[in-house]
Short mmCIF file of the C-alpha atoms (twelve columns), coordinates in Angstrom:
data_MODEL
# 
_entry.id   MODEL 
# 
loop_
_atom_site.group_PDB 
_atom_site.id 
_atom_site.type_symbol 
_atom_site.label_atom_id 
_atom_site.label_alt_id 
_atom_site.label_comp_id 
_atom_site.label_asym_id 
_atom_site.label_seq_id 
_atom_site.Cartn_x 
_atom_site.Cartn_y 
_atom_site.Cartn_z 
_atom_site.pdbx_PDB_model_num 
ATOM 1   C CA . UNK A 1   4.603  -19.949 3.888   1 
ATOM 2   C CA . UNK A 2   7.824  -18.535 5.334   1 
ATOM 3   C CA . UNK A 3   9.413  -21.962 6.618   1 
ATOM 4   C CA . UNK A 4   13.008 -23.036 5.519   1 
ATOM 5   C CA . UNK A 5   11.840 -25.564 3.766   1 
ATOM 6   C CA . UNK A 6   9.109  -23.797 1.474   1 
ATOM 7   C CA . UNK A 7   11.894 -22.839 -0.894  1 
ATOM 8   C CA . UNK A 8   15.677 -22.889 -1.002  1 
ATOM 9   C CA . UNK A 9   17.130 -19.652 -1.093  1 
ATOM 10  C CA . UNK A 10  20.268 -20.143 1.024   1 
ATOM 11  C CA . UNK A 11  20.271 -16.231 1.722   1 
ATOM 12  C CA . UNK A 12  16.773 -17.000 3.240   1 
ATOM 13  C CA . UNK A 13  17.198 -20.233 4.859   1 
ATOM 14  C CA . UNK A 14  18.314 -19.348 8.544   1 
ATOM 15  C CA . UNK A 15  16.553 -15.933 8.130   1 
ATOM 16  C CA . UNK A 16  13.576 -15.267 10.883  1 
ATOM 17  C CA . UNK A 17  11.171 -12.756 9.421   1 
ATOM 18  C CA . UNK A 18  8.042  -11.195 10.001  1 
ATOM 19  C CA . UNK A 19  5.401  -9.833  7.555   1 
ATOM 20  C CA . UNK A 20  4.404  -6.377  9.447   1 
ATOM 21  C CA . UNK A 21  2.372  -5.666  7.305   1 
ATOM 22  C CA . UNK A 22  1.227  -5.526  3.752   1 
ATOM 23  C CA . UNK A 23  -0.685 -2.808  1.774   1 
ATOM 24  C CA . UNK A 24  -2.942 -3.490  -1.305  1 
ATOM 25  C CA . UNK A 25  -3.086 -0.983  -4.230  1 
ATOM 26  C CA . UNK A 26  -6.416 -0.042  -5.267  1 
ATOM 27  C CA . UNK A 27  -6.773 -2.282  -7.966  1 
ATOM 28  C CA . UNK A 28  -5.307 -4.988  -6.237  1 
ATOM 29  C CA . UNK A 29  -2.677 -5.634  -8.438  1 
ATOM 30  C CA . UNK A 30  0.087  -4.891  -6.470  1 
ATOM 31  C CA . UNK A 31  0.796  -5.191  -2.781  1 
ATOM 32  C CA . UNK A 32  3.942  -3.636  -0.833  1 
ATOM 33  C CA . UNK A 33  4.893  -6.105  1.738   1 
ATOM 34  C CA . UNK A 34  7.188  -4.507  4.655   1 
ATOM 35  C CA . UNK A 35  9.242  -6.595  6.404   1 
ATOM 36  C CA . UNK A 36  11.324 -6.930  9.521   1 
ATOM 37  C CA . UNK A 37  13.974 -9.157  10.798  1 
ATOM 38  C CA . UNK A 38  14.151 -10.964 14.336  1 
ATOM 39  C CA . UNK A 39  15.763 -8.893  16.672  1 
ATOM 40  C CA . UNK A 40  15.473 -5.512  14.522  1 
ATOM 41  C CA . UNK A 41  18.315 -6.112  12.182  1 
ATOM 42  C CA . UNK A 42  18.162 -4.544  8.597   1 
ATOM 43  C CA . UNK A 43  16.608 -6.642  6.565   1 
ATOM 44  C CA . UNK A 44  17.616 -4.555  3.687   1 
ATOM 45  C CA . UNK A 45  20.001 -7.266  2.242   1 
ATOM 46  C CA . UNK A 46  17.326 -10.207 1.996   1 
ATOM 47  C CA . UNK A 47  15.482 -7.869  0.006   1 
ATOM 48  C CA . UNK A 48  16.822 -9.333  -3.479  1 
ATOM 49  C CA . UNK A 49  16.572 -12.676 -1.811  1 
ATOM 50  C CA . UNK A 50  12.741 -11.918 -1.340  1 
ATOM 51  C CA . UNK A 51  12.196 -11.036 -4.915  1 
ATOM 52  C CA . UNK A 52  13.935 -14.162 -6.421  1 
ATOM 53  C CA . UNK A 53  11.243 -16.217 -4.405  1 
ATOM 54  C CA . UNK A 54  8.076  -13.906 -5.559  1 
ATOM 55  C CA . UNK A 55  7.266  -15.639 -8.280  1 
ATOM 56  C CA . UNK A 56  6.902  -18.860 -5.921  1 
ATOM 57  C CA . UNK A 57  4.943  -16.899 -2.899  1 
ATOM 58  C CA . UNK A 58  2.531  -15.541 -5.304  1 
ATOM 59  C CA . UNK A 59  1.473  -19.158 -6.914  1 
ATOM 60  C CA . UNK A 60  1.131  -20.336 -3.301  1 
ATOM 61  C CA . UNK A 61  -0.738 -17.355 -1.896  1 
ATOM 62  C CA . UNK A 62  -3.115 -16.930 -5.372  1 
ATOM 63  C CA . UNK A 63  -5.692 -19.815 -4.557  1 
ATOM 64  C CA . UNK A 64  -6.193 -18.444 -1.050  1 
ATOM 65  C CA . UNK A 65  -6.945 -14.778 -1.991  1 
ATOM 66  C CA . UNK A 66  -9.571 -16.061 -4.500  1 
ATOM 67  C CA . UNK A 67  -8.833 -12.789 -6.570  1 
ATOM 68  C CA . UNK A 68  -8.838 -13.112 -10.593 1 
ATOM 69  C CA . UNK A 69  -5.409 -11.465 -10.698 1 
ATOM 70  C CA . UNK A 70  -2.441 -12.288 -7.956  1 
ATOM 71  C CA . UNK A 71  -0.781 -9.444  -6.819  1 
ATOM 72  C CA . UNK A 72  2.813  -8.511  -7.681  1 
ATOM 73  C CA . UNK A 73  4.256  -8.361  -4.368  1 
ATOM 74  C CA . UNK A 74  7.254  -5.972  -3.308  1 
ATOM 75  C CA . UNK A 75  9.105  -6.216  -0.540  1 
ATOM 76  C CA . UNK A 76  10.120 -3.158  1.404   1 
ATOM 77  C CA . UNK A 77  12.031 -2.974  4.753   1 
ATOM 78  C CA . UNK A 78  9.556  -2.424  7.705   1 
ATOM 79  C CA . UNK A 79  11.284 1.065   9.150   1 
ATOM 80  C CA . UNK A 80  7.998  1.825   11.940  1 
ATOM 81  C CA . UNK A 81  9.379  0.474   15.086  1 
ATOM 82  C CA . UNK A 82  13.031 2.843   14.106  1 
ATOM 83  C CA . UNK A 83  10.845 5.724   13.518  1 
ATOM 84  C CA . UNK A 84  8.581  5.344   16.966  1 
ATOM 85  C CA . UNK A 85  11.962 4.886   18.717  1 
ATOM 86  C CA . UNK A 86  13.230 7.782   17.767  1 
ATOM 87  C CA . UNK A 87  10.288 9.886   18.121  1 
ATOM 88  C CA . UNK A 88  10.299 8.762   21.829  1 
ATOM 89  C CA . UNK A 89  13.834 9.335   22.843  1 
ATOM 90  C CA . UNK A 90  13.017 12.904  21.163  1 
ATOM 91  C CA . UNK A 91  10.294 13.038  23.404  1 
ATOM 92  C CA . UNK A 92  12.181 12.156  26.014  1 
ATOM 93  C CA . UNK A 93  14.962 15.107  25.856  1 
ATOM 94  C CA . UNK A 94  15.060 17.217  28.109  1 
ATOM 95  C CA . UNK A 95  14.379 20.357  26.303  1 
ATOM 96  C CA . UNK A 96  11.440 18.748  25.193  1 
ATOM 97  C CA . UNK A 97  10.271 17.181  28.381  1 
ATOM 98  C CA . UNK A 98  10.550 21.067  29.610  1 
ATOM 99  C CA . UNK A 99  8.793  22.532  27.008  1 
ATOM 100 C CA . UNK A 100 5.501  19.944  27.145  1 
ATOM 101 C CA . UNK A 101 5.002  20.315  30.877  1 
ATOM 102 C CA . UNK A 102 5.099  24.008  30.394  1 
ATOM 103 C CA . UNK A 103 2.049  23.363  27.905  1 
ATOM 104 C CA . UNK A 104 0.375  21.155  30.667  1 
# 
């Protein structure tokens, strides 16, 4: 659904991104879809972008989910892969390195 030519937002339309994933609320009325762009750049300013073209995702995603109510979808910045990288180079510190072989 995420090809240039699906809809013309010219903010969108040389933009490479990947749905990371998406959480559902309970009721399934709402789902929070995080985001990432090629490459790991900050996707932050396609995020209005992303909204204008809701509206159009959610009439072509509504006959596949066979739900009685579509989801309001919200698009939020996929931050997992910049929080895992800098969990590891903490990890990888020496003063931290030290201090888990100690406990080994």
């Amino acid at each position: 659904m995420f090809l240039r030519t699906e809809f013309h937002d010219p903010a969108l339309a040389t933009a490479h991104l990947t749905i990371s994933e998406v959480r559902m609320s309970p009721d399934l009325k709402h789902a929070m879809v995080f985001v990432t762009k090629l490459g790991n750049q900050d996707v932050t300013p396609l995020l209005p972008s992303l909204k204008r073209v809701s509206p159009f995702l959610r009439a072509r995603i509504a006959p596949r989910l066979g739900l009685r109510v579509t989801p309001e979808l919200k698009f939020l910045p996929d931050e997992a892969l910049e929080q895992a990288t800098r969990i590891n180079k903490l990890l990888h510190k020496p003063e931290v390195a030290r201090d888990l072989e100690e406990k080994a």
